[in-house]
TIMI-2910 file (N, C-alpha, C, CB; in pm, 1 decimal, decimal comma, always signed):
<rs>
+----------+----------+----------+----------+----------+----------+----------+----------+----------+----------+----------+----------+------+
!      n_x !      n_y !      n_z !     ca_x !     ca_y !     ca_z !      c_x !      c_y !      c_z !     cb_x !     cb_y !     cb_z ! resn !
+----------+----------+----------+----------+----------+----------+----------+----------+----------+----------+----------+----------+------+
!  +7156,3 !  -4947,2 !  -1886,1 !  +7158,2 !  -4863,6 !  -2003,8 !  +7263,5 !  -4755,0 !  -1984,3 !  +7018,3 !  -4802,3 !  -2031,1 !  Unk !
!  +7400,4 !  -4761,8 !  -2090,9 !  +7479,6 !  -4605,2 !  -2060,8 !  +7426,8 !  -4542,4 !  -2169,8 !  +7663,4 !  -4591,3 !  -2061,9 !  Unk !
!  +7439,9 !  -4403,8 !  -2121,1 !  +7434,1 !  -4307,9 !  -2225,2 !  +7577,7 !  -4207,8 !  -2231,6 !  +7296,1 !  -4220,2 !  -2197,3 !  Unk !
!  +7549,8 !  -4194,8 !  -2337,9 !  +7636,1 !  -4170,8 !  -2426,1 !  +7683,2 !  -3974,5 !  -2394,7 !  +7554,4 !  -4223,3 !  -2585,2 !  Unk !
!  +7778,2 !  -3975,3 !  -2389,0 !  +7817,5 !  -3804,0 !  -2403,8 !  +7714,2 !  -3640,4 !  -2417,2 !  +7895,1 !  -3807,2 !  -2545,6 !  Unk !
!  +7681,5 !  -3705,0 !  -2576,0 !  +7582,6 !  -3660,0 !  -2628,5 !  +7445,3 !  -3656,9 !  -2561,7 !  +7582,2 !  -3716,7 !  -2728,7 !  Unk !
!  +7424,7 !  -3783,2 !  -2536,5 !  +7281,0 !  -3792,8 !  -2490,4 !  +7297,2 !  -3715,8 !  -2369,1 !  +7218,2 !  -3945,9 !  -2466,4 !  Unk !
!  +7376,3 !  -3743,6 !  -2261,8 !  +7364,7 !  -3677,9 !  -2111,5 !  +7347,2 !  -3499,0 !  -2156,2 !  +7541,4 !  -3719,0 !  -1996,5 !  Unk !
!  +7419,5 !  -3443,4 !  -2221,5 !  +7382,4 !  -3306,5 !  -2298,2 !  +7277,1 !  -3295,6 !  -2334,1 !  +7442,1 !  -3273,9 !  -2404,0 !  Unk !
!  +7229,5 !  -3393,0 !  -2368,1 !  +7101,4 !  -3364,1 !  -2444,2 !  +6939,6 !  -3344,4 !  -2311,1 !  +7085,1 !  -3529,4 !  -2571,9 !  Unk !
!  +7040,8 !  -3443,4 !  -2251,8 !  +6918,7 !  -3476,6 !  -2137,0 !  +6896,4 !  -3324,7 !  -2013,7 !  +6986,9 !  -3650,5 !  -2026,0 !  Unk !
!  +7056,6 !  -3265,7 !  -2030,3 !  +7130,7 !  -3132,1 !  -1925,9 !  +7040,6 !  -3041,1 !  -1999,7 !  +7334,2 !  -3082,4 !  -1936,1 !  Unk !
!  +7022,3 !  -2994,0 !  -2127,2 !  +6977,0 !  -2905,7 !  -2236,0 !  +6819,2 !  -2925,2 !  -2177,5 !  +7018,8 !  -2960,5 !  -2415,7 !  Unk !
!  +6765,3 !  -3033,8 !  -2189,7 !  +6611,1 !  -3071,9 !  -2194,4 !  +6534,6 !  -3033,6 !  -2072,7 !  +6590,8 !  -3225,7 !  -2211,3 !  Unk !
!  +6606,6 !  -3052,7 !  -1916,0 !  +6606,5 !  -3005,7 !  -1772,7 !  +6598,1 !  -2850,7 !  -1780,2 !  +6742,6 !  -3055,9 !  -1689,4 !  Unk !
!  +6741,0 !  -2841,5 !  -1810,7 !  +6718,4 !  -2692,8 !  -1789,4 !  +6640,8 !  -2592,9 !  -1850,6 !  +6812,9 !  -2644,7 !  -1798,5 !  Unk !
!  +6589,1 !  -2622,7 !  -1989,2 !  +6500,2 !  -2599,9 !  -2092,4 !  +6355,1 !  -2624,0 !  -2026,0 !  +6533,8 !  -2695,5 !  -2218,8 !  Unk !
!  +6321,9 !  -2688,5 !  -1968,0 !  +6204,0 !  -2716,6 !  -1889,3 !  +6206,8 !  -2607,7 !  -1732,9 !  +6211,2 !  -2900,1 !  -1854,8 !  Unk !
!  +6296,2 !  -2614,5 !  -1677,7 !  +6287,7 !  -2545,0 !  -1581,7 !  +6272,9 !  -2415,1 !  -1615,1 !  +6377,1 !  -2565,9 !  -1508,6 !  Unk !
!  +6337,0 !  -2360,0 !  -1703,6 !  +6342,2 !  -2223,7 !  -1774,2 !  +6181,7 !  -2170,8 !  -1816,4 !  +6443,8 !  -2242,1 !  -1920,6 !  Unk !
!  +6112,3 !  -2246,6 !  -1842,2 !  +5966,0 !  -2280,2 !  -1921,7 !  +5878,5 !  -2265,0 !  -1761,2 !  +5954,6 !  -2485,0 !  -2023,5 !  Unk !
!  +5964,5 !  -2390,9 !  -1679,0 !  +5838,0 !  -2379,9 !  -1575,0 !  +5839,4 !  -2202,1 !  -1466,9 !  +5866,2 !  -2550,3 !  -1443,2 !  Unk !
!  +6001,0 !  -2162,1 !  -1501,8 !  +6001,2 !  -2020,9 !  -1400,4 !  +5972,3 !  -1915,4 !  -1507,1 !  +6167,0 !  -1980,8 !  -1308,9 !  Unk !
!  +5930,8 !  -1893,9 !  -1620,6 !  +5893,6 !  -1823,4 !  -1649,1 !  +5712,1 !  -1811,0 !  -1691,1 !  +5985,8 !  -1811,0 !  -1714,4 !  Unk !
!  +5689,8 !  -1934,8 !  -1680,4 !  +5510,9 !  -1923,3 !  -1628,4 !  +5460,2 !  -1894,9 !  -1487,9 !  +5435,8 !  -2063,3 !  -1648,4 !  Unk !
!  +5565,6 !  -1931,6 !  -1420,4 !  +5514,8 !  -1885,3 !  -1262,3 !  +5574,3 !  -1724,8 !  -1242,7 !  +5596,4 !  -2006,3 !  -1119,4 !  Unk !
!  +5631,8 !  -1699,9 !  -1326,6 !  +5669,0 !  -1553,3 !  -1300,5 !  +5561,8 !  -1466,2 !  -1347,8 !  +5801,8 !  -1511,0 !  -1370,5 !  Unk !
!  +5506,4 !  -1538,1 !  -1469,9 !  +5396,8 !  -1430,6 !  -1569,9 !  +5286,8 !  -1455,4 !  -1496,5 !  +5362,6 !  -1467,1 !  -1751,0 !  Unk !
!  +5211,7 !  -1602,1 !  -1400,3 !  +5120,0 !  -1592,9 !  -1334,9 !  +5114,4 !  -1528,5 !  -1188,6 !  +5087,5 !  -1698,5 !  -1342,7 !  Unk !
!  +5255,8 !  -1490,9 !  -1127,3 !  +5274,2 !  -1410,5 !  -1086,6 !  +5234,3 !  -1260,8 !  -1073,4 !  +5335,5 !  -1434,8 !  -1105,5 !  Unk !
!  +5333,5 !  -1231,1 !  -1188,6 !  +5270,9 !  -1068,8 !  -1247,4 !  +5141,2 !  -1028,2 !  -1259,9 !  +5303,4 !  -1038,5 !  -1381,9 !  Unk !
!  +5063,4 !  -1166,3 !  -1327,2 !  +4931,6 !  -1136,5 !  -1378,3 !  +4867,3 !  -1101,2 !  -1204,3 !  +4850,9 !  -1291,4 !  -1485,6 !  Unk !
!  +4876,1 !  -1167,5 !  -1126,8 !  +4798,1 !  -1161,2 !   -969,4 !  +4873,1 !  -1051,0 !   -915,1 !  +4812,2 !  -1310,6 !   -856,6 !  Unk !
!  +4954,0 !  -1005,0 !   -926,2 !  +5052,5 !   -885,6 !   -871,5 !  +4959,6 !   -751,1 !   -966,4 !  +5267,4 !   -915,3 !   -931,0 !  Unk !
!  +4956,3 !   -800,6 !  -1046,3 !  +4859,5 !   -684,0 !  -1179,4 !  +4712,2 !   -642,9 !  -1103,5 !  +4800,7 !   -797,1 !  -1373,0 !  Unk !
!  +4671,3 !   -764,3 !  -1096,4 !  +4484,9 !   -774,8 !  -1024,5 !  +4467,6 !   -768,0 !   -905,6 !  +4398,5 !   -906,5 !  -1039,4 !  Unk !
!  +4563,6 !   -762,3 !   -825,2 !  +4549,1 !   -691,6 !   -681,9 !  +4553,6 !   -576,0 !   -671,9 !  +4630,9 !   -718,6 !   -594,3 !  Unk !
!  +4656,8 !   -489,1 !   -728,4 !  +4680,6 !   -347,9 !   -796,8 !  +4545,5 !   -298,4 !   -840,6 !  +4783,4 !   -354,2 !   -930,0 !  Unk !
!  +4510,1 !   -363,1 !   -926,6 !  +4347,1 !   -350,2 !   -967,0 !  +4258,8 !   -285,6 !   -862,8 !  +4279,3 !   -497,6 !   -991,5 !  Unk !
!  +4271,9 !   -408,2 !   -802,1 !  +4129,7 !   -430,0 !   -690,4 !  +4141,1 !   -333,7 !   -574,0 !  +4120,2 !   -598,1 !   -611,5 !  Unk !
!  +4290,1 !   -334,9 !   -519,2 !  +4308,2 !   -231,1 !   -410,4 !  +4256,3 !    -82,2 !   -492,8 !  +4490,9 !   -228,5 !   -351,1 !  Unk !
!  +4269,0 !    -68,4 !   -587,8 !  +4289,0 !   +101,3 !   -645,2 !  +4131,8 !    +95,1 !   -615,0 !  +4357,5 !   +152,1 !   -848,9 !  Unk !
!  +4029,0 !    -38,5 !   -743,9 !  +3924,8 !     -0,2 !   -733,0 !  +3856,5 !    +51,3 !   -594,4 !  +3875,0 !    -86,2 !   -785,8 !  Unk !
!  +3922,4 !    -73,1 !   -471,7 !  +3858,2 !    -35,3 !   -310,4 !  +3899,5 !   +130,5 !   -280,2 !  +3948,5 !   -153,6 !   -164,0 !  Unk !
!  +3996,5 !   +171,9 !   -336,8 !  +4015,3 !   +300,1 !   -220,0 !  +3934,0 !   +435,7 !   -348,9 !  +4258,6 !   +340,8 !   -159,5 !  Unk !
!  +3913,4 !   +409,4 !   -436,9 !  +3825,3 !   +445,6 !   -477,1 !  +3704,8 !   +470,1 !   -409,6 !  +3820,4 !   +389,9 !   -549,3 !  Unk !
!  +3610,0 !   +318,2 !   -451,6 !  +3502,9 !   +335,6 !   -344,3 !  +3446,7 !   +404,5 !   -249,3 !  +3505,9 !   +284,0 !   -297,4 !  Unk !
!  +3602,8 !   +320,9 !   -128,0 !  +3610,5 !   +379,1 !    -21,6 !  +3634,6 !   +534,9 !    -39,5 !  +3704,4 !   +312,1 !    +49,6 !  Unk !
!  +3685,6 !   +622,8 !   -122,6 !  +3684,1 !   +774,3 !   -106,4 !  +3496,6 !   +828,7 !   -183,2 !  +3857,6 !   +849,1 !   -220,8 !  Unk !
!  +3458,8 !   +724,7 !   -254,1 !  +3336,6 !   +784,3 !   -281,9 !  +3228,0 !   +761,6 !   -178,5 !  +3293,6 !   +739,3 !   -407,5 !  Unk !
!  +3280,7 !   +667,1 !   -107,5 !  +3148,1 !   +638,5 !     +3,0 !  +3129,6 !   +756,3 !   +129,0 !  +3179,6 !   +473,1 !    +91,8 !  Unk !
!  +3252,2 !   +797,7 !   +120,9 !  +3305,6 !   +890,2 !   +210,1 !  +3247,2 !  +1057,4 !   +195,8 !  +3462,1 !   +878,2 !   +185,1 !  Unk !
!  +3252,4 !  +1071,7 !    +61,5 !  +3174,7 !  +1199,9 !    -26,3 !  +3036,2 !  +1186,0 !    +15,5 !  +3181,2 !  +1190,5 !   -208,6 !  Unk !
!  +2953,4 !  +1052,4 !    -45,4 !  +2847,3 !  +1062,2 !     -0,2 !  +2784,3 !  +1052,6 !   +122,7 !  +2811,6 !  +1013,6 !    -50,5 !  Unk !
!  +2839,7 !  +1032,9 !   +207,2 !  +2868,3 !   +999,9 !   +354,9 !  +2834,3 !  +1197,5 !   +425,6 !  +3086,7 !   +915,4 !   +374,0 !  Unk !
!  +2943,2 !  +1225,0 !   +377,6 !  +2941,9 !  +1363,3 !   +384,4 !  +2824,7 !  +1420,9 !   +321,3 !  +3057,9 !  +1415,9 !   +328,4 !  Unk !
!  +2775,9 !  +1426,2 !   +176,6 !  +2666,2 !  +1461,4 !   +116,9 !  +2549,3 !  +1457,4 !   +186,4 !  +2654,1 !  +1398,4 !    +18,8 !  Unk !
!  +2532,9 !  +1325,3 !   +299,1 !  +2385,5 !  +1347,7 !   +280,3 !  +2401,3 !  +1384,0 !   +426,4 !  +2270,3 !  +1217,0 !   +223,9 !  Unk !
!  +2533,1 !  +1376,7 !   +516,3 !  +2491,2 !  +1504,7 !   +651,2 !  +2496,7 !  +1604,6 !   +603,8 !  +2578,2 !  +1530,7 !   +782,1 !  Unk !
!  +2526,0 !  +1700,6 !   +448,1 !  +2516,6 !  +1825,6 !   +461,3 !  +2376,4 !  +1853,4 !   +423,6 !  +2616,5 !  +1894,4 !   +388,6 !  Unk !
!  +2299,8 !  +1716,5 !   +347,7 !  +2171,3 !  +1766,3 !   +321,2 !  +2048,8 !  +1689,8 !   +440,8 !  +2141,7 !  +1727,5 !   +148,7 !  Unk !
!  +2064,8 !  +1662,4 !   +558,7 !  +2055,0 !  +1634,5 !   +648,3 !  +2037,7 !  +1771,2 !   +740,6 !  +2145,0 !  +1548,5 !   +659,8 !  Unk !
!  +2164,1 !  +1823,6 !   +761,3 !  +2162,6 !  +1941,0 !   +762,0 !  +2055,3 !  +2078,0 !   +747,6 !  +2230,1 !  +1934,1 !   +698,1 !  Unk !
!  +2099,9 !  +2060,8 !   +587,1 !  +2005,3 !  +2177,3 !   +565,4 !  +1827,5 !  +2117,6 !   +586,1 !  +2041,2 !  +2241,9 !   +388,1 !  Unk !
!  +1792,9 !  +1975,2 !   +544,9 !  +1716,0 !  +1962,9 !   +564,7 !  +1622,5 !  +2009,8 !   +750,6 !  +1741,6 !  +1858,2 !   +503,0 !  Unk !
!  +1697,9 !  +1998,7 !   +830,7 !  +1701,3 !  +1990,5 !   +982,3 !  +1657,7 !  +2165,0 !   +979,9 !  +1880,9 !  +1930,1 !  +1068,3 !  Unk !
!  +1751,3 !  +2242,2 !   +930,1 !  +1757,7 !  +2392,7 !   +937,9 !  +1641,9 !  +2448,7 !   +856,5 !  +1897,7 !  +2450,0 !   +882,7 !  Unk !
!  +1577,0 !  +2390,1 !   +770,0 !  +1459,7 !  +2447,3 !   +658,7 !  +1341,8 !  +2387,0 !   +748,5 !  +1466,1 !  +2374,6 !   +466,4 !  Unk !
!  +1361,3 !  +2312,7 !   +837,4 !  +1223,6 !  +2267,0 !   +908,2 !  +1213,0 !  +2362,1 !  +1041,8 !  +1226,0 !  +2086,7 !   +955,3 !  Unk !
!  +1310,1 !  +2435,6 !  +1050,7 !  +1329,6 !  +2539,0 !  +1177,4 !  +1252,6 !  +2620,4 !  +1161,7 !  +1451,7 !  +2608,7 !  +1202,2 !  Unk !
!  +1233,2 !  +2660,2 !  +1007,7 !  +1224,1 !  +2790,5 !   +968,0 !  +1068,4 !  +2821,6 !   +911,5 !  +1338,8 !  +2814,7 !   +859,5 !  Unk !
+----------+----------+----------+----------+----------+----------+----------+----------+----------+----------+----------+----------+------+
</rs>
């Protein structure tokens, strides 16, 4: 089977048109997981700074609790 001028253009157009399609879905599913890690780390150090507060909270009421039984 030859093809024709046209057609091989057509076929160059259709490749690269596809490849174009396939790197710009792996770029956006990319982003999207580049997005939701961003997420997830912020939510952890969050956490992690509130666990830390309460951490602290309950040796200061630990604390006073310890010092009101002195007394």
């Amino acid at each position: 089977m030859e093809l024709t001028g046209y057609q091989i253009i057509i076929l160059i157009m259709a490749v690269v048109a596809h490849t174009a399609g396939a790197v710009a879905y792996i770029s956006k599913v990319k982003n999207d997981l580049v997005t939701r890690v961003a997420v997830l780390e912020a939510g952890h150090d969050i956490m992690t700074n509130d666990l830390r507060e309460i951490k602290k909270d309950v040796k200061e009421l630990l604390a006073w609790i310890h010092s009101n039984k002195r007394n």
